[in-house]
C-alpha positions, 0 to 999 in steps of 0.5 A: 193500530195493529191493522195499519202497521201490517198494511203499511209494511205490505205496501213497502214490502210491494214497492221493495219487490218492485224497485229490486225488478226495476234494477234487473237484479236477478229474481230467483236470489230474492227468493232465495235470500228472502229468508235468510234474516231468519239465521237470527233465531239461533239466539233462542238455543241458548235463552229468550233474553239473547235470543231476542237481542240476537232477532231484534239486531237482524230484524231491525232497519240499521244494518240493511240501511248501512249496507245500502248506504255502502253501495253508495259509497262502493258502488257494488250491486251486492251490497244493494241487492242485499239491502233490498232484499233484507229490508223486504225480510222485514217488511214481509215479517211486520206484514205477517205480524212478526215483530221484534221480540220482547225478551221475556217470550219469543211470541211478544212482539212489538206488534202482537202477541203471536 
């Protein structure tokens, strides 16, 4: 099961990177943006309780979905461009085997145990 979730989140992780090209936006900002979602670890300075609701909140599809659903109703590329990008966040960790985190250690996923 582990083997499909990773695979799966590779192939959308591909066809994220691949819709983001096919829009023109700017490449250089996919890389420099792609690791921003990891900031959600901060929560981890004060304990593994809210660290972990601090992590699963920015590693979970409802933001980067809202944001793409703004761009809809906005029509503002940025809103898009951050959706893309913070969805392949996602996608790339689920592919590593990063999950979200249980509460008790940052290493429990709901993936594996790292």
């Amino acid at each position: 099961m582990n083997q499909m979730v990773r695979i799966e989140n590779g192939f959308a992780l591909a066809i994220s990177f691949y819709i983001y090209i096919q829009l023109d936006f700017p490449i250089w900002l996919f890389f420099v943006l792609l690791l921003v979602p990891d900031i959600t670890m901060i929560g981890y300075a004060i304990n593994n309780k809210i660290g972990a609701n601090i992590y699963n909140f920015g590693h979970s599809f409802i933001l980067p979905i809202l944001l793409a659903l703004g761009y809809l109703y906005f029509s503002k590329d940025y809103l898009l461009i951050i959706s893309i990008i913070w969805l392949s966040h996602i996608f790339m960790d689920r592919l590593f085997g990063f999950g979200l985190k249980y509460q008790d250690s940052f290493n429990k996923t709901h993936i594996q145990r790292i």
